[in-house]
N, C-alpha and C positions, 0 to 999 in steps of 0.2 A: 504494500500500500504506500502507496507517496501522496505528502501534502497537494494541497492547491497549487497554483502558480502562484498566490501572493506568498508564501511560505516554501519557496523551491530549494531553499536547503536545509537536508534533514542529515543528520550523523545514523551513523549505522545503528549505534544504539536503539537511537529514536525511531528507527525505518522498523526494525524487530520486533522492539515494544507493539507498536500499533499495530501493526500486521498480527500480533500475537495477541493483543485484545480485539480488535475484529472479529479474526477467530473465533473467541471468546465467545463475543454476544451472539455471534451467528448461533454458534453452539448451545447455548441455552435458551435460545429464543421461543422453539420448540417447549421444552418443562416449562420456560417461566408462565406462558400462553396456557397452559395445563394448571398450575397453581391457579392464574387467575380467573380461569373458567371456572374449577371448583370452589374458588372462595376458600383455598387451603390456608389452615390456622397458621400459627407465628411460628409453631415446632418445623412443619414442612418448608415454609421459606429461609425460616435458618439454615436448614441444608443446603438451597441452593443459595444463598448470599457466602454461606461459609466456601462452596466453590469456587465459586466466581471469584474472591479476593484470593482461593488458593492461584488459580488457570487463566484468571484473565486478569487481576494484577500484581500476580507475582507472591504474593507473603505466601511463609512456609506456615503450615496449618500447626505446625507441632512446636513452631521456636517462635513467632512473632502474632500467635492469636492465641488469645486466653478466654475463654468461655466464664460465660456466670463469675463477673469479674467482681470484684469487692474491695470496697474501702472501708471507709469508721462508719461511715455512713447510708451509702447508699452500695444499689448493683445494679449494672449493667449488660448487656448479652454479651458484648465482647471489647477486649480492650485489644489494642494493636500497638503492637512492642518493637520498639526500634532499636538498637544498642542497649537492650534490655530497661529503658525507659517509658512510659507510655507515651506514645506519640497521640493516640486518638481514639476515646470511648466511641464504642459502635454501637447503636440504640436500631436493633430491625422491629418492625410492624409487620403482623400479616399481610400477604399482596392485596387485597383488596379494603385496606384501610387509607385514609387519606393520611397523606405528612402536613402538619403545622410544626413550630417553634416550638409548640408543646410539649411535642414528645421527647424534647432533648433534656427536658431540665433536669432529671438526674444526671445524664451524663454529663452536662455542664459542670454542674457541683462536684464530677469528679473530677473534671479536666481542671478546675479551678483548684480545687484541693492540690493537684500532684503536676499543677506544670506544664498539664499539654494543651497546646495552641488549638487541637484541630477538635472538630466531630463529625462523626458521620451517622447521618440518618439513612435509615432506606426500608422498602416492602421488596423491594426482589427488583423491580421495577423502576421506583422512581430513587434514585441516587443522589443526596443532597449533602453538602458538604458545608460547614461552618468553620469560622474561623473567630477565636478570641480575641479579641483589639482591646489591648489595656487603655482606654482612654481619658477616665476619671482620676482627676488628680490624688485621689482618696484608694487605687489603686484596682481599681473596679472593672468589669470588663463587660463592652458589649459583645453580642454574637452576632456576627457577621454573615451573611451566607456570600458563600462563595460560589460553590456549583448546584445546578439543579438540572438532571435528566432523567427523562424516561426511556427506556429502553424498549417499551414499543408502542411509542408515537411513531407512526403513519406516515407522518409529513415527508415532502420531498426534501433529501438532506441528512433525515434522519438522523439515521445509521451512523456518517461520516460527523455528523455533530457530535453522536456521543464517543463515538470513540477519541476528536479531537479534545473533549470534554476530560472521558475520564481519565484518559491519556495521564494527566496531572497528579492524579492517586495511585500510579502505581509506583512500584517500589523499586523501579530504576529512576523515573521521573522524581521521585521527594529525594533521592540519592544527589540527582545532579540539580537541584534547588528549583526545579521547573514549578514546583507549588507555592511556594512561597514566591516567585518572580512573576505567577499569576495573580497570586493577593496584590501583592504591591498598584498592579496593575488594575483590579477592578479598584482601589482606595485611588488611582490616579485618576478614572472617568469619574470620580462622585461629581456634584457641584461645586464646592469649593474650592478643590487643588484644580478641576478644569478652569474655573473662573480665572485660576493664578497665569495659566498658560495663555489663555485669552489676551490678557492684557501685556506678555510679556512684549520686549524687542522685538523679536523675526516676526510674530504672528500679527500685530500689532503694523507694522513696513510691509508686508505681507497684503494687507487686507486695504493698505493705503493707498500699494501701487494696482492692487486690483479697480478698485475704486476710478482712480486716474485714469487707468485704461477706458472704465465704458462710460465717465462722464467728458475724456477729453481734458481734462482738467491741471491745467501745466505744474500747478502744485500754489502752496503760500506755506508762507513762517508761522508755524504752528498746525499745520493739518495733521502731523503726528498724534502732537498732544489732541486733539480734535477728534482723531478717530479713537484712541484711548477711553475720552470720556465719555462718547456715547454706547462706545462698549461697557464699561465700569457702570455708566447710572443709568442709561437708559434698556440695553438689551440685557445686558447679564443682571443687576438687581431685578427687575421685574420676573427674569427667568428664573432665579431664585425664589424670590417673593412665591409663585406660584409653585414652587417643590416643597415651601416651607408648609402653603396653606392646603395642596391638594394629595400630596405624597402619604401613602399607607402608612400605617406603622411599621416601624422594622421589626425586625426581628429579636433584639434584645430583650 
């Protein structure tokens, strides 16, 4: 399997991995289609999510998954063990239950308790990945979602979405920092750190000289700063304004 053309170089590694979760999905596409027909309880899909993290992304079942996990306080189905540390409480639902935020909050409270950044929700099917952001100066942390797929959504694309998707979670990819250089990246589109980019230098000369171009317009002494501010208070606050007043709650 090879990327797109906007993505036309891939390392070998990477070329592997993906081809070998393709695989994957194709491969239990069959059972998981069979759980969801039946409406099969939490025990049956833990079977197949317990494969799938063996065969399509790599953890070994016996050294980096631990079942019916336990802390002081709570338990989880499974914790995912990286250099023997926990990287990421794994909270499954039966396939035909819905995923909210809700279902994570035990495994938060353990990710919070012992250190780990990640979690992962799922029914078999839909794949959802959280991410801890210590943001509160009080030390506090919101949950982040990071990834969300389904594994048989229909749509054209699908398929090659989710594998570019989960690609991220497997365990060559968090090896070579591919997951974490994706957080960084969904925390660069929010509104805020884009608003920064908006208004920097090149984008800012960028959007001055476009401007030029379709009004003809030979230039004057301050059209920089001019394009700046009506980006700053007129396009980006109001774009703002309307994420502050109409945007769902998160997930924290």
């Amino acid at each position: 399997m090879s990327r797109t053309g906007e993505f036309s170089t891939v390392l070998n590694w990477e070329a592997s991995t993906r081809n070998r979760l393709a695989a994957a999905i194709d491969r239990f596409s069959g059972p998981l289609a069979d759980l969801v027909e039946r409406d099969a309880n939490e025990g049956d899909t833990r079977m197949l999510v317990t494969d799938f993290l063996s065969y399509g992304l790599n953890f070994s079942k016996y050294e980096e998954m631990t079942t019916e996990y336990r802390n002081s306080g709570d338990s989880i189905d499974y914790a995912l063990k990286l250099d023997g540390e926990l990287f990421a409480p794994i909270e499954v639902k039966r396939c035909g239950q819905d995923l909210d935020a809700r279902n994570i909050q035990q495994a938060r409270r353990v990710a919070v308790e012992e250190g780990a950044e990640w979690i992962i929700l799922t029914n078999g099917r839909v794949w959802q990945v959280y991410h801890l952001r210590g943001d509160g100066e009080d030390g506090s942390a919101a949950t982040v979602r990071i990834l969300d797929v389904d594994l048989m959504d229909g749509a054209e694309g699908a398929h090659d979405h989710a594998v570019d998707a989960l690609f991220h979670i497997t365990h060559e990819a968090i090896e070579h920092g591919r997951l974490q250089e994706l957080r960084k990246w969904r925390e660069a589109v929010e509104p805020a750190p884009l608003a920064e980019v908006l208004v920097s230098e090149p984008v800012v000369a960028a959007i001055r000289s476009r401007l030029r171009e379709r009004t003809g317009h030979a230039g004057h002494i301050g059209d920089l700063e001019e394009v700046r501010r009506a980006l700053a208070e007129d396009v980006i606050a109001r774009a703002l304004a309307h994420v502050e007043l109409d945007e769902p709650d998160g997930d924290a």
